[in-house]
C-alpha positions in Angstrom: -24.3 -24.3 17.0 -24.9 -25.3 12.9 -26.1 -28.7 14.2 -28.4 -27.6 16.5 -29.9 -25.6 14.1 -29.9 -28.5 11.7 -31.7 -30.0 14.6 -34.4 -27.5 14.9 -35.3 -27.3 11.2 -32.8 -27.9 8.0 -33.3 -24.5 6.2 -32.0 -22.7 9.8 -29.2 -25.3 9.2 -28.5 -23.8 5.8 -28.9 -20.6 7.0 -26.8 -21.0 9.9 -23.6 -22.7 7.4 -24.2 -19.6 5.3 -23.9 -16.9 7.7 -20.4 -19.1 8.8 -19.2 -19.2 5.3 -19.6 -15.1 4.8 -18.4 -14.7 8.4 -15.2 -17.0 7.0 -15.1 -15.5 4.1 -15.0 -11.6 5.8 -12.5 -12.4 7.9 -9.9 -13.7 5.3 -10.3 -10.7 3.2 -10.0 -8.4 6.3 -6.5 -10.7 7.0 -5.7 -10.4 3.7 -6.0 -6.9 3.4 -4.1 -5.7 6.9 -1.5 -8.5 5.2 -1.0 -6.2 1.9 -1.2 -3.2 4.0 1.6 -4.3 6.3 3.6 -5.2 3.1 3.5 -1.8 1.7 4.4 0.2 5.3 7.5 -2.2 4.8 8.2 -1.3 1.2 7.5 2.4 2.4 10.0 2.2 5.4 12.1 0.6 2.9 12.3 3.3 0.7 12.5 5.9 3.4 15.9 4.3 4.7 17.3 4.7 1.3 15.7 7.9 0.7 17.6 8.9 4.3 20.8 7.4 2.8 20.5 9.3 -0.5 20.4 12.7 1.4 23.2 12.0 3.0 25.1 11.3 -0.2 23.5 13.3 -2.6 23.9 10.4 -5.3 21.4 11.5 -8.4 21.0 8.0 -9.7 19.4 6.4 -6.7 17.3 9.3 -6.0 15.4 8.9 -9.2 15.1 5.2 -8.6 13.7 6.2 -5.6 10.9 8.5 -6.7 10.1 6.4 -9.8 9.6 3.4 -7.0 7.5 6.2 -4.6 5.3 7.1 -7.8 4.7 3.8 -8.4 3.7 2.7 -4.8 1.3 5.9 -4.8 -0.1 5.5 -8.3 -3.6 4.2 -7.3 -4.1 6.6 -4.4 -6.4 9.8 -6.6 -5.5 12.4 -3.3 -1.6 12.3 -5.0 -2.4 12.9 -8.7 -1.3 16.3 -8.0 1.9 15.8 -6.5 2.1 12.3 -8.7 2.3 15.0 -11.9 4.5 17.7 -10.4 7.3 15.0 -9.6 6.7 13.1 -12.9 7.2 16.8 -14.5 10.5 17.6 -12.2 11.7 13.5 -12.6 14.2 14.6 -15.8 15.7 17.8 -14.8 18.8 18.5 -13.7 18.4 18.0 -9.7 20.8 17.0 -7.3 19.9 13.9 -5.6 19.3 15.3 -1.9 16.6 17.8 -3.5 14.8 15.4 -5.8 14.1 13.4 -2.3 13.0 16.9 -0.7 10.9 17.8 -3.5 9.7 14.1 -3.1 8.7 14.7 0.3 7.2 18.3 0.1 4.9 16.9 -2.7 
């Protein structure tokens, strides 16, 4: 199709490779960002398997290595500042590990 409008006149040809470049160009950022998107729901389900694991053994330690890695997949996202502060506020007191990953989850 970019030859034949090469054919016609060069400046449709231009045209014509330039509208293919940002066409190219569109759909790598839209694969790259379904790619990084995909990559977090991993890291996500990741942490929910642990988080699952941690309720079931109510170990402290991994449940604030959990919530420190949930805070800091959720740091960009300005709809969680709220519940970003309230766990950052709760992340040193003196919680067993099966409710810091239930106050995780409620927030």
């Amino acid at each position: 199709m970019i030859e034949d409008l090469f054919a016609r006149s060069e400046g449709l040809g231009f045209l014509g490779l330039a509208f293919a470049f940002a066409a190219t160009l569109a759909l790598i950022v839209v694969v790259a960002r379904e790619a990084l998107g995909l990559a977090r729901l991993a890291a996500i389900e990741k942490l929910h398997l642990r988080a699952a694991a941690v309720l079931a053994s109510d170990d402290r330690a991994e449940s604030r290595t959990i919530v420190q890695e949930l805070l800091k997949l959720a740091h960009q996202n300005p709809h969680l500042a709220r519940a970003r502060t309230a766990l950052q506020r709760h992340a040193d007191d003196i919680i067993d590990g099966a409710d810091m990953i239930r106050l995780a989850e409620r927030e």
